[in-house]
Every structure is written in C-alpha cells, then in structure tokens.
C-alpha positions as CSV (number, residue, x, y, z in Angstrom):
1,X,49.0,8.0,-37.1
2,X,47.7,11.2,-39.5
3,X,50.2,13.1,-40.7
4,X,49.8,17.2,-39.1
5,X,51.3,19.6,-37.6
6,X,53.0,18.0,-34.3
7,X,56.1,18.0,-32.3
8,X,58.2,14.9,-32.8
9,X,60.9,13.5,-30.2
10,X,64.0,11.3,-30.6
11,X,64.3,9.0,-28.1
12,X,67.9,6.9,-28.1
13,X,67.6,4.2,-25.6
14,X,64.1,2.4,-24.8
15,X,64.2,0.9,-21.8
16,X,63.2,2.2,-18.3
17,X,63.9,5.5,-19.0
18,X,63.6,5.4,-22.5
19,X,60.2,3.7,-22.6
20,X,58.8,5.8,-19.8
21,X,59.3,9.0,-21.5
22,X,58.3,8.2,-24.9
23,X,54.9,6.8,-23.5
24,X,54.4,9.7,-21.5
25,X,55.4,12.0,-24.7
26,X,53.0,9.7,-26.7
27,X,49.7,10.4,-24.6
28,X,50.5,13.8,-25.0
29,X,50.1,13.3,-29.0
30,X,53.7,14.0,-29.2
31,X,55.3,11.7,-32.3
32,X,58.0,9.8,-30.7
33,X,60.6,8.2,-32.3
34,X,62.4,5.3,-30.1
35,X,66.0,4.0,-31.3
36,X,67.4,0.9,-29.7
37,X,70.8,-0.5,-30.3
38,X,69.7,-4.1,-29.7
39,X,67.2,-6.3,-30.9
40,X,65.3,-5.8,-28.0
41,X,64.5,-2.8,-25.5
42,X,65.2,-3.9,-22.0
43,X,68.8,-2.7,-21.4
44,X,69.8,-4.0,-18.0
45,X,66.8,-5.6,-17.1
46,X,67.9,-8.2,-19.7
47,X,71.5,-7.9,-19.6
48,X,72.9,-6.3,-16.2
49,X,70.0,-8.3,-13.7
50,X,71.4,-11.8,-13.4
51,X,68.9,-14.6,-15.1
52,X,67.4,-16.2,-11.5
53,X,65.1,-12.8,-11.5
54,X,62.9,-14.6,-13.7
55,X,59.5,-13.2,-12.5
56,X,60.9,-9.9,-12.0
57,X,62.6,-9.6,-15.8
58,X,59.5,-10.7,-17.0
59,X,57.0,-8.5,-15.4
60,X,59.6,-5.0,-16.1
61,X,59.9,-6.2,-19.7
62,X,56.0,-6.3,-20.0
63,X,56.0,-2.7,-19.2
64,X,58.1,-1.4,-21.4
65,X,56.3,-3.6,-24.1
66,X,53.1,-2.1,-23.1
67,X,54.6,1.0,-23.1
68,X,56.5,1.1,-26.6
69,X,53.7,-0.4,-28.2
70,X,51.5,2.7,-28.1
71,X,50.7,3.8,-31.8
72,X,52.9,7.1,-31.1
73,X,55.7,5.6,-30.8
74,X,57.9,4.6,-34.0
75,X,60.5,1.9,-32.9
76,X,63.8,1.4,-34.4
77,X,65.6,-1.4,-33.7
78,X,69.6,-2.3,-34.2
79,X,70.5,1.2,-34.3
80,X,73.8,2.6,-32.8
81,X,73.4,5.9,-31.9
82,X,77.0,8.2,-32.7
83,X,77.5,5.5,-34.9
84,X,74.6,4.5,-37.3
85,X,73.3,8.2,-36.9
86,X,75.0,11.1,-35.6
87,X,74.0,13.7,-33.2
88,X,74.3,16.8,-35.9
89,X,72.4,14.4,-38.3
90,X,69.1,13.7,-35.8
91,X,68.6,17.7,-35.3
92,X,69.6,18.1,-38.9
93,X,66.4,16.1,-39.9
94,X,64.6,18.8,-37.6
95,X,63.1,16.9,-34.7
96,X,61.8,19.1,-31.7
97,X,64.1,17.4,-29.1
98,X,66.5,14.8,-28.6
99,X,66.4,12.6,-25.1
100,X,69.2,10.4,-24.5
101,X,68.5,7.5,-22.3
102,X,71.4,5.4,-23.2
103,X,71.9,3.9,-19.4
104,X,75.7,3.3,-17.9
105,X,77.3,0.0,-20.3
106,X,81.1,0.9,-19.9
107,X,82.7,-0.4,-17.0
108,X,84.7,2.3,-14.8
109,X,88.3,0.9,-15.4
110,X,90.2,-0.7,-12.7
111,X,93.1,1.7,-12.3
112,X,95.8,-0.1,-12.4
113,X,97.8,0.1,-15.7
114,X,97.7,-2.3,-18.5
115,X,95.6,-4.6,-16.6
116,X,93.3,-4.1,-20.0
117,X,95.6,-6.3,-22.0
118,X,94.5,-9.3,-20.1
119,X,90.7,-9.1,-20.5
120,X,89.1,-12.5,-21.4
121,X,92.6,-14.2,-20.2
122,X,92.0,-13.9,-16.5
123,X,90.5,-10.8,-15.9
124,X,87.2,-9.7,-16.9
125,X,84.9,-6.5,-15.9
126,X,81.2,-7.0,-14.8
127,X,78.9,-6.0,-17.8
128,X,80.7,-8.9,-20.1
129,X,80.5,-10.9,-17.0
130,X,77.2,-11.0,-16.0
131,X,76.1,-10.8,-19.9
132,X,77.9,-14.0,-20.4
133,X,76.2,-15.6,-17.7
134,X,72.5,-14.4,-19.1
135,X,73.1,-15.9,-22.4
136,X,75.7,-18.3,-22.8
137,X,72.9,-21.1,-22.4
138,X,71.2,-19.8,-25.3
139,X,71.0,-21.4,-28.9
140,X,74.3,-20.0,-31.1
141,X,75.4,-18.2,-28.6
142,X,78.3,-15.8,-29.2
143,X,78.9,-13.2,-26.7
144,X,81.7,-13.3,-24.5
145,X,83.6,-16.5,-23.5
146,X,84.5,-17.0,-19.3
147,X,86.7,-19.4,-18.0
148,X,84.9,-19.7,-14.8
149,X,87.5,-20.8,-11.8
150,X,87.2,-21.5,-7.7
151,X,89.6,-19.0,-6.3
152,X,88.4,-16.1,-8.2
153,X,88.7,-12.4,-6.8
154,X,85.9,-10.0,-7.5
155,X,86.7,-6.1,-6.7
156,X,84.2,-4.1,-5.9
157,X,81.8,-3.8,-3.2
158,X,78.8,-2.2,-4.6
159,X,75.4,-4.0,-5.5
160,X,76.5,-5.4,-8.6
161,X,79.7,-7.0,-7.2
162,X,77.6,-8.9,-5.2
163,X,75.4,-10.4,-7.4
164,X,78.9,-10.9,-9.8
165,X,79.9,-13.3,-6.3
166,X,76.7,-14.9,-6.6
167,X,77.4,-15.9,-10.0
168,X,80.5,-17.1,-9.5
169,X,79.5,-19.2,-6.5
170,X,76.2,-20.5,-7.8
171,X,78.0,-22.0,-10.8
172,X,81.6,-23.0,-9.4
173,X,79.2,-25.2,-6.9
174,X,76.4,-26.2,-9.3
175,X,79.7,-28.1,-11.6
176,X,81.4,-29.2,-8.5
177,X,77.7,-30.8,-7.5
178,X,77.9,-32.0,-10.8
179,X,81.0,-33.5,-11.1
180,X,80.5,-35.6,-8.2
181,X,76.9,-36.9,-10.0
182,X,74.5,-34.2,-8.3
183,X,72.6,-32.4,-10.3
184,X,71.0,-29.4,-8.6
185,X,69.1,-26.2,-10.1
186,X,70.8,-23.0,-9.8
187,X,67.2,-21.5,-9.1
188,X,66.9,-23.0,-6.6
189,X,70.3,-23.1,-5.1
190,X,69.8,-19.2,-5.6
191,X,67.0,-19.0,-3.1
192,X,68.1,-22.1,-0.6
193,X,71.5,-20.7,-0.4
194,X,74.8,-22.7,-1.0
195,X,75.1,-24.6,2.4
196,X,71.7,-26.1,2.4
197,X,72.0,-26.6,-0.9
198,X,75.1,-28.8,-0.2
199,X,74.1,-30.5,2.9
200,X,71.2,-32.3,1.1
201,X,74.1,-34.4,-0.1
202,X,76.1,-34.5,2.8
203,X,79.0,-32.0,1.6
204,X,80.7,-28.9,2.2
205,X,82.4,-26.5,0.0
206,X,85.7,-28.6,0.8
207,X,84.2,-31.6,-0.1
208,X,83.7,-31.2,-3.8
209,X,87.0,-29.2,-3.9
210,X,86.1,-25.5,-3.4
211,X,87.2,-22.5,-1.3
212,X,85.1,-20.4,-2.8
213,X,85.4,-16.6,-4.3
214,X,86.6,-13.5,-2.8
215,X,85.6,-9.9,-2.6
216,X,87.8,-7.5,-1.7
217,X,86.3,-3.9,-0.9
218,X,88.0,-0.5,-0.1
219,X,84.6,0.1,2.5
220,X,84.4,-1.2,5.7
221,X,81.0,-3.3,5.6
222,X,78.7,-1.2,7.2
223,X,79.6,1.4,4.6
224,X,77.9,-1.2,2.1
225,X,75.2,0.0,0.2
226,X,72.6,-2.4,1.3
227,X,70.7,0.1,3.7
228,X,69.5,3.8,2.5
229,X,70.7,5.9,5.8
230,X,67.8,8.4,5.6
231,X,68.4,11.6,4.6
232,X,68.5,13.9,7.6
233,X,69.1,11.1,9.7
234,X,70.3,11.8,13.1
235,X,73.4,10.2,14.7
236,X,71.2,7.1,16.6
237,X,69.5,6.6,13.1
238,X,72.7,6.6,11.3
239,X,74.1,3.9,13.4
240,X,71.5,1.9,13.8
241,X,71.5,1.8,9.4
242,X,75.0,0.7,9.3
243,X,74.4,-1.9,12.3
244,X,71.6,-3.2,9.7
245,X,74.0,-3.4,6.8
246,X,76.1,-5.5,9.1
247,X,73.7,-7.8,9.4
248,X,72.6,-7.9,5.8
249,X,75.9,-8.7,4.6
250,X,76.8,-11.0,7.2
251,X,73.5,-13.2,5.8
252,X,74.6,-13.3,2.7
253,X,77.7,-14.6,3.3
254,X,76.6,-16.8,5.4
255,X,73.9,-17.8,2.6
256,X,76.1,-17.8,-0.2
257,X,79.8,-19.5,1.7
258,X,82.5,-17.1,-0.1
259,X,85.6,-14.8,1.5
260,X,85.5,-11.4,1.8
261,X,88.0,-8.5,2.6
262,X,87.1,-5.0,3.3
263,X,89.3,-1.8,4.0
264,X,91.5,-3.8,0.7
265,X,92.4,-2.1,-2.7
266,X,94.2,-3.6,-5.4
267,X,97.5,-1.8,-5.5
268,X,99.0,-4.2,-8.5
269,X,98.6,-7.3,-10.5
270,X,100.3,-10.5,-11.3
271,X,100.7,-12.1,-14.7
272,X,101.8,-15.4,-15.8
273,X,101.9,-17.2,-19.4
274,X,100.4,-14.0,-20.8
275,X,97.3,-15.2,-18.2
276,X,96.6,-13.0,-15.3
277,X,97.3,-14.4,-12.6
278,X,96.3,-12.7,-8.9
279,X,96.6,-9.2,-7.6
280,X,98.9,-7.3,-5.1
281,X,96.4,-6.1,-2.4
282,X,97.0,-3.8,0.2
283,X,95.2,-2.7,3.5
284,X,93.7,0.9,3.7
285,X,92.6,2.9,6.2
286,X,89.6,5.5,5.7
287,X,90.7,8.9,6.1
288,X,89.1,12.5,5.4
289,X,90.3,12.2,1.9
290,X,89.5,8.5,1.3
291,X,91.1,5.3,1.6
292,X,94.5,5.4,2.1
293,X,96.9,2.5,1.5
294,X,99.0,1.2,4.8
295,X,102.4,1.2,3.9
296,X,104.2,-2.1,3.9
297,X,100.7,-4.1,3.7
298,X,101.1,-5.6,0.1
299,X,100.6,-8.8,-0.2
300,X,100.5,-11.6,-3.5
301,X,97.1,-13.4,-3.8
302,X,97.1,-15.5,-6.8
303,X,94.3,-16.3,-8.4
304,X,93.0,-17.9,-12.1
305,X,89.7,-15.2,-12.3
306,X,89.8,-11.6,-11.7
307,X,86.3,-9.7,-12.0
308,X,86.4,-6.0,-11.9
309,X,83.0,-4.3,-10.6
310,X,83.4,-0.9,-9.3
311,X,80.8,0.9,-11.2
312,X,79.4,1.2,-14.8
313,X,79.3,4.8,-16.8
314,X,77.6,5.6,-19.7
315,X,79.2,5.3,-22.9
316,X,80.9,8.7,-24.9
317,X,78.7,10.0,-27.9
318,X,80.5,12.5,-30.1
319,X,79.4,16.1,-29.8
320,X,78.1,15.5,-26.4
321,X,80.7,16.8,-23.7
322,X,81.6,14.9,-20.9
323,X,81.7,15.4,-17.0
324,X,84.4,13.4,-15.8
325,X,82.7,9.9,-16.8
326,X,79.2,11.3,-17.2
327,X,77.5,14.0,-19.4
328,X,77.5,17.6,-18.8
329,X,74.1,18.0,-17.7
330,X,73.3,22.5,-17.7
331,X,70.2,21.4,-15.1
332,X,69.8,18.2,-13.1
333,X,66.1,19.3,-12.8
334,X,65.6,19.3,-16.3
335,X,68.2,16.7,-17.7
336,X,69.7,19.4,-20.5
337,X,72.7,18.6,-22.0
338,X,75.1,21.5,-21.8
339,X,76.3,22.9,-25.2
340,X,73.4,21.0,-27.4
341,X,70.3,22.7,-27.7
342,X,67.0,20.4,-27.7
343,X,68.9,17.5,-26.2
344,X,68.0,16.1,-23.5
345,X,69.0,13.1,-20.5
346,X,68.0,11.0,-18.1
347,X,68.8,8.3,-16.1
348,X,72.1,7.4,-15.7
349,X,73.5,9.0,-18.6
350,X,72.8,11.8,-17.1
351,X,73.0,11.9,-13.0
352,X,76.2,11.0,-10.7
353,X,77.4,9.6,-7.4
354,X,75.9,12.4,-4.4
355,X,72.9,13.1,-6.5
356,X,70.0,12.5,-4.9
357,X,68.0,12.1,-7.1
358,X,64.8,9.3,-7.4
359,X,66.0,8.4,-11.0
360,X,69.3,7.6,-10.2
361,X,68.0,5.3,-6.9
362,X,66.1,3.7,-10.2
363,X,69.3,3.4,-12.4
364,X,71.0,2.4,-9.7
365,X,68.6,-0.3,-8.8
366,X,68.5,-1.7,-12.0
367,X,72.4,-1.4,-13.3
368,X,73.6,-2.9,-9.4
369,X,70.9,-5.5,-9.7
370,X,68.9,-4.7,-6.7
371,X,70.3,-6.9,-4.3
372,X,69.6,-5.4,-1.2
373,X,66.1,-5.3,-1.4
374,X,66.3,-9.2,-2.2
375,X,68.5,-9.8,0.6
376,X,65.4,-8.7,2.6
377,X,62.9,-11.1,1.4
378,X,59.9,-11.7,-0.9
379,X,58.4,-7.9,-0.3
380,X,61.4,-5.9,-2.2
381,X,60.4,-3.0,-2.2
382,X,60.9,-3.0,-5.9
383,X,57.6,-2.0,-7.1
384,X,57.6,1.4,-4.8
385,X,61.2,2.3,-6.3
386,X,59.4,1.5,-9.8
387,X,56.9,4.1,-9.0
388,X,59.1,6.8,-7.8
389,X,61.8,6.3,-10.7
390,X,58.3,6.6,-13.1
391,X,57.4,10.0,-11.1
392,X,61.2,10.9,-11.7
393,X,60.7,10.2,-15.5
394,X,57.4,11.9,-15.7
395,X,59.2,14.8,-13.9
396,X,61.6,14.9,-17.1
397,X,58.8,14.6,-19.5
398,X,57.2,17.8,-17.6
399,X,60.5,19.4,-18.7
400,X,60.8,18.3,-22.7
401,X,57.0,19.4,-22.2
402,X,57.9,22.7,-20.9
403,X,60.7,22.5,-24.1
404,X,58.4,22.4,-26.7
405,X,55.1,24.2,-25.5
406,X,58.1,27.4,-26.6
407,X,58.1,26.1,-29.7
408,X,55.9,25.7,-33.2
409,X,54.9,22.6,-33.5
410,X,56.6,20.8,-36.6
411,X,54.6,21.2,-40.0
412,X,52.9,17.9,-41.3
413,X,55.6,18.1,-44.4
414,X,58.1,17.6,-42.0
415,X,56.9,15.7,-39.8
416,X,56.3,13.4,-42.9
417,X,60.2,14.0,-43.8
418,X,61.2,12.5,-40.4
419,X,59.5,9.4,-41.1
420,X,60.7,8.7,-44.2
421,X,64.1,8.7,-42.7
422,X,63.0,6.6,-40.3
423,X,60.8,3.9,-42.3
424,X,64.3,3.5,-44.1
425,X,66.4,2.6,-40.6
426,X,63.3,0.2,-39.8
427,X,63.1,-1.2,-43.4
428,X,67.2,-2.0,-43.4
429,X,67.2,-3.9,-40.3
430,X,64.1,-6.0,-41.6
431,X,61.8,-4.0,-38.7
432,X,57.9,-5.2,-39.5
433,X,56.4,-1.8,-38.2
434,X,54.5,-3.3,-35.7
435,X,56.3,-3.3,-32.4
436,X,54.2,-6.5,-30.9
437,X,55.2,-8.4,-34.2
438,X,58.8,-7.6,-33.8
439,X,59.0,-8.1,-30.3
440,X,57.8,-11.6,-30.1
441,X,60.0,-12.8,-33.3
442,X,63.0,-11.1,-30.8
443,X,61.6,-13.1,-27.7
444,X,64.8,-15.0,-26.1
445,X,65.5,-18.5,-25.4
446,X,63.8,-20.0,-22.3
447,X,67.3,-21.1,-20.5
C-alpha cells in the first residue's frame, strides 16, 4: 500500500463484526488496522459453535479470510487489547477512529455466592465448556480440563444451553457406547439423534448406565427462544409462535433423550470434599416483575457436573465505561462509545437484551450457537441472518464513514508512524505480513 494522505482505523476484534467492517473500510481506501487476541480471527465461530458444524465453521471462516486478506488491511495477531495496548495509547498514536468488535467471552455469573470457588471442581460456565469440547482432541492441547459426568445439571435455557446439553449427551453416550465395545461417530450421532443412535445396538439410555443430563430453566418452554414472535404480531400470531416453540423443544428432546425442568432457578448449591456437588432448586412462578420463587419449593438435587449458561457479556476494557454488563453506547444507530471520542462498537460489545437490532440477531446467532434454525432442518436460515447482520455492519461502517468524511485525512508521515508501531506488534509475535501465509501456518487440527 503507498504511503499518503489517508484516514486509518483500529479495529480490535476480527471476526464477524470485526472483519466485516474493516473490509468495508478497506474498499473505501481507508488503512485498516485489525488486532486479534488469538492466533486466529474467528471468535465464536471457532470457539463458542460446537465442532459438529463442520461445513458451517468452515464456510464463515472463509469469509472473514477473504475478507481480512484484502491489502488494506494490516493484521495483528496475539494482541490483547487493554492489555498489550491501551486505549489512551491507540488514539495517542493518532488513528482516525477506534472500533471495538470484541464480541461477549465472559460468562454472566450464576448469582449465587461463592459458587466461583468451585470452577473446574464440579462446576463449570459455558464459554470454557464448549471451548474444551472444540479442542481438547487437538495435538498438545492445554485449555481447560472437564470431568464429564451422567447426572450433570446445565442452567440456562437460552440457545447456547442447549447446544451445552448436546455436548454433554453426545459424549456421556458416545463413552457409554464405548465402553460396552460400540464405537459410534458423534457426527453422526449429532444428526441421527441419541435413540436411533442407540437402538442400532439394541440399548437404551438405561442400558449402558445413563439417565442423562438436566436443564433447568426459569422460562416456561414456549418462552424459549427457538421461534422469533414477529414484531407487531397480533395475539393469534403470538400464540401460534409459542405453540411452535413447543414443538421445537419437545423434538429435541425427544432427539437428544435428556430431563428438563422449566419455571426452576437455582436458589443454592451443595458442596462436598471441596467438589461441588448439586444445587438447591426451587419452583418459580412468572409474575409482572419476573420469576418469583414458591416458597417452601426447595429441594437437593445432587449432582457431579454443574454447567452455568445464562448468557455471555463482553469483557471490561479500561477507560471504556460500562452499562450494567455492556458498554455505554451514546447512539445505538451509530455504535459510539459514550465518553471516548473516535471510538466506536458493534456487535455485542456494544448492543443488549430488548434491542432490536439485526446485529445483535447476528451476535446472538453466533455466541447461542444457532440452534434453532438447526432444529428446523437443512435450510437454516443462516445465510439470510448472515446477510442482514452484513447490512447491519455496513450500516456501522456508514457511520465511522460519516466520522471521518468531518475530518482531515491523516498526513502520509503519520500514517507511516502508525505502521511502524504496528510492524513492531506483528514483528514480536513472529507475524509474516501476509495474512494468507499466517493464516494457513495457524490452520487447526482436523479432530
């Protein structure tokens, strides 16, 4: 790229979001500067959508390769933003705007205090989870270690819970198979279902030993997010949604042979050996204010595997303020961050529960796995939600756009200044400066 008078953008995060923008920045001759805390870009795709999407990783991953490969975009990998480089530092070095596309990688805690003290001895929370079950196939692994159990509870309720079930069942079956000298292939016991799936060998669940997991959920099921009830729906409409989700859940069930409790919270835990050992649940009822615990419903359910999934939110950044869990956005529309000038986000660093907005349908397809649209067969859906949550990004490109056609483009002395700073970050982490090169010396494991 020549060296003149341009803007240049920061980009922290380069996957859906992240890539998007910078590619739409990039044919726009905007410099853009894309820095990634991993090895590789894909963020969720990679590490929140379980490892049986094979097709579907594979064909979102080519996108954003195609994407961040474009020759105006500068890639920096292994990079911790608020870390590695600071907010104050990135405008220091005189960039013309900032754009944080970090995604949601914190669970939302499960409130019941000191719980905490017994992750990765019985209890564990869904992004670890469902990481551990990506990778812990792969060559020198050394993520996070799960001691997977039959019995286990999952909380939650939401999109990603489910696919945190499937996990659990797929593999508690798959070894029980195993044990009994069946080999099977969790692919395909992933799209045949768990009874079938037995049944070739003449079984059941009981047979090799199992009663399977169980999710407990404060929502009644039809108030399961596996149907959008259209917006401006009338009353008929609105039924005849939650009658579907019904139906949707009571498939996979069906499909995938665990328990399940709804109208439940967990109200306490129980602890034993310094293990966790089961919850106290209790039955709610759903009132104007929420659910609402019965009194005198407690009850003990032990179990050896706890798995908290009741929501992801984006990690704190020093100097950026925060909303309750999220950012304090000044516009929705235009994704500014209140308090910072030129900085910038989107997805769902950036937009909350209520929302309605198409880039958190896009976050939230992505970070809850997108189960509902493959509970409804081969046609997902998922390449229209793709499009919008693109049209969402572009939307938010229109609006850095808007940013800097206010503002002098940077001088070429400055612009050579920035990278400088940045050939360094790419030089210490041993980054080739070709993003195709890099990329395919990254490429993971087959498992």
């Amino acid at each position: 790229m020549s060296l003149k008078s341009r803007h240049v953008v920061l980009i922290v995060g380069g996957a859906v979001a992240g890539s998007e923008v910078a590619f739409q920045l990039a044919r726009r001759d905007v410099c853009c500067i894309v820095m990634e805390k991993n090895d590789r870009p894909y963020g969720k795709i990679e590490d929140g959508l379980p490892r049986w999407h094979v097709n579907l990783r594979r064909q979102e991953e080519k996108k954003i390769d195609d994407k961040l490969a474009h020759p105006g975009i500068h890639f920096v990998p292994r990079v911790l933003f608020g870390r590695d480089i600071t907010i104050p530092e990135a405008l220091d070095w005189g960039v013309s705007a900032l754009v944080l596309a970090v995604g949601a990688w914190r669970d939302r805690p499960l409130p019941l205090a000191g719980i905490d003290a017994y992750i990765g001895r019985g209890f564990y929370y869904q992004n670890p989870f469902v990481y551990w079950f990506n990778h812990y196939l792969e060559p020198g692994f050394s993520g996070p270690e799960v001691k997977l159990a039959d019995g286990a509870v999952v909380v939650g309720g939401g999109l990603a819970s489910l696919d945190v079930v499937k996990i659990i069942m797929l593999e508690t079956v798959s070894r029980g198979l195993e044990a009994q000298g069946h080999k099977v292939d969790l692919y395909q016991m992933e799209r045949r279902g768990v009874p079938e799936t037995l049944e070739e060998f003449g079984l059941t669940i009981g047979d090799i030993g199992l009663r399977g997991c169980l999710l407990i959920s404060r929502r009644p099921v039809e108030d399961l997010p596996l149907a959008e009830i259209p917006e401006g729906a009338t009353p008929a409409q609105a039924a005849k949604t939650r009658a579907t989700r019904r139906k949707l859940f009571q498939n996979f069930l069906d499909k995938y042979a665990f328990r399940y409790m709804d109208r439940t919270v967990a109200v306490g835990y129980l602890a034993e050996n310094d293990h966790l050992a089961g919850l106290r649940l209790a039955a709610v009822e759903i009132k104007d204010e929420g659910p609402v615990p019965v009194p005198g419903s407690h009850e003990d359910f032990a179990a050896p595997l706890v798995v908290s999934s009741i929501g992801s939110i984006p990690e704190p950044i020093p100097g950026v303020q925060m909303n309750g869990s999220l950012y304090r956005i000044r516009d929705l529309r235009t994704g500014e961050v209140e308090g910072l000038d030129r900085v910038f986000a989107v997805g769902n660093a950036g937009t909350g529960r209520g929302n309605i907005l198409v880039s958190q349908k896009h976050g939230r397809l992505v970070s809850r796995s997108m189960l509902e649209h493959y509970l409804l067969g081969a046609t997902s859906g998922y390449e229209e939600i793709l499009a919008e949550a693109a049209v969402a990004a572009r939307a938010r490109v229109e609006a850095v756009a808007e940013h800097l056609a206010g503002r002098t483009p940077l001088p070429a002395e400055k612009v050579a200044a920035i990278l400088t700073h940045i050939k360094g970050l790419q030089d210490r982490v041993g980054y080739p400066g070709d993003y195709r090169e890099w990329i395919d010396r990254m490429h993971p494991p087959s498992v």
